[in-house]
C-alpha positions as CSV (number, residue, x, y, z in Angstrom):
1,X,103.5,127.0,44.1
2,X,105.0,125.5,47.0
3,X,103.2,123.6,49.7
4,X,102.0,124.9,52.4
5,X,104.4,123.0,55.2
6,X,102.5,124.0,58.4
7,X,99.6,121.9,57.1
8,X,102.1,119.3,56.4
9,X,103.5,119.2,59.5
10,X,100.1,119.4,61.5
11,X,99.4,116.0,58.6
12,X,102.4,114.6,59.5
13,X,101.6,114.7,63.5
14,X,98.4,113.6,63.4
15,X,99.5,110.7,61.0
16,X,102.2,109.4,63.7
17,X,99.5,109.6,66.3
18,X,97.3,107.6,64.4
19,X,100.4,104.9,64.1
20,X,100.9,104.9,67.8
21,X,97.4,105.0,68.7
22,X,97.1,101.3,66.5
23,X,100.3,100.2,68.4
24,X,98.9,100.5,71.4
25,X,95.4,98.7,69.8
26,X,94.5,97.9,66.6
27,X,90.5,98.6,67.5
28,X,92.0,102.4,67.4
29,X,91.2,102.5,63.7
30,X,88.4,104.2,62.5
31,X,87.1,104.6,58.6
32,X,87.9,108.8,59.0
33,X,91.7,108.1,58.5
34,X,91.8,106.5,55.1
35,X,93.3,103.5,53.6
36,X,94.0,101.0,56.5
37,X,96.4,99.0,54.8
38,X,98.9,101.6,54.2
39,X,98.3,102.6,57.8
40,X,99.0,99.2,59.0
41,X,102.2,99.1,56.9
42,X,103.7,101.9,58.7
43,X,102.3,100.7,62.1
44,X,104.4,97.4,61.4
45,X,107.4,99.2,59.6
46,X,108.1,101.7,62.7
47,X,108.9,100.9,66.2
48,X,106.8,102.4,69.1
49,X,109.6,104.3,70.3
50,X,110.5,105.5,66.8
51,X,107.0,106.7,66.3
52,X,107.1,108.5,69.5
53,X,110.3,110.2,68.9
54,X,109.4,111.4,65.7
55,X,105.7,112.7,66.8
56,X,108.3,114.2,69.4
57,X,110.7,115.6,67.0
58,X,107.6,117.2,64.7
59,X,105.6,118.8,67.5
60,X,108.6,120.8,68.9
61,X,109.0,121.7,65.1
62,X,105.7,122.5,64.6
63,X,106.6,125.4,67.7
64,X,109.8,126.0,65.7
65,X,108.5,126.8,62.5
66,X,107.9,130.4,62.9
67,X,111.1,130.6,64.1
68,X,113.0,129.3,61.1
69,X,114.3,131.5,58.0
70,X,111.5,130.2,55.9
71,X,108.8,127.9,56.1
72,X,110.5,124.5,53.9
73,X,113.6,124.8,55.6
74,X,112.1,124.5,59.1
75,X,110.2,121.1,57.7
76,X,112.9,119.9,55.9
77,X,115.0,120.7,59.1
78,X,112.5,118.8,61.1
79,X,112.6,115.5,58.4
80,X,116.4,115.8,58.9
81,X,116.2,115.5,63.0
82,X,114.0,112.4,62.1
83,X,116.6,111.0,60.2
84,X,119.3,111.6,62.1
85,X,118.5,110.6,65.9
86,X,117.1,107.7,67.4
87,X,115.9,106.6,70.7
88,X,118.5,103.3,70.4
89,X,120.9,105.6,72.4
90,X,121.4,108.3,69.8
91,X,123.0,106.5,67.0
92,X,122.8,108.5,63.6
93,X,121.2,106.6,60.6
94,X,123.4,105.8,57.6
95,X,122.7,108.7,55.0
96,X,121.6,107.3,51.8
97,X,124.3,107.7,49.6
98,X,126.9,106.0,52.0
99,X,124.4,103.2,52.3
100,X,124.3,102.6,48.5
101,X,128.3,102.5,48.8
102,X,128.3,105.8,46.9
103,X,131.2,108.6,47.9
């Protein structure tokens, strides 16, 4: 059964704006959104303007989705932007396997 990836996405977006909302202030956390430690572990681990682009990146996917051939391409499509471009002037990240030294 595959998962339903326009719930994920709506997850995913309100998760980054949780993460922004707590770098902005950490009194922004409230008991309703779960474990705060592994909130505060991606609050650390991402950079405001990494959280930004990406809440960026999944809203105008969240628009897209309908658009794309089917619903887990779109998403993965959208996980792939996140990936690939970042607000340090547009560099692309090192794909995993090159980053491991593998061909």
């Amino acid at each position: 059964m595959a998962p339903d990836f326009s719930a994920l996405m709506k997850d995913m977006l309100m998760l980054l704006h949780r993460v922004a909302l707590m770098q902005a202030t950490q009194d922004a956390w409230q008991p309703c959104w779960g474990d705060q430690q592994r909130l505060q572990g991606l609050v650390t681990c991402l950079s405001p303007e990494d959280t930004q682009l990406y809440y960026q990146i999944a809203l105008a996917g969240q628009r897209d989705l309908p658009l794309a051939p089917d619903a887990q391409s779109g998403f993965e499509m959208v996980l792939l932007r996140m990936l690939t471009f970042r607000p340090d002037g547009g560099t692309a990240a090192t794909p995993p396997s090159a980053a491991a030294g593998n061909p």
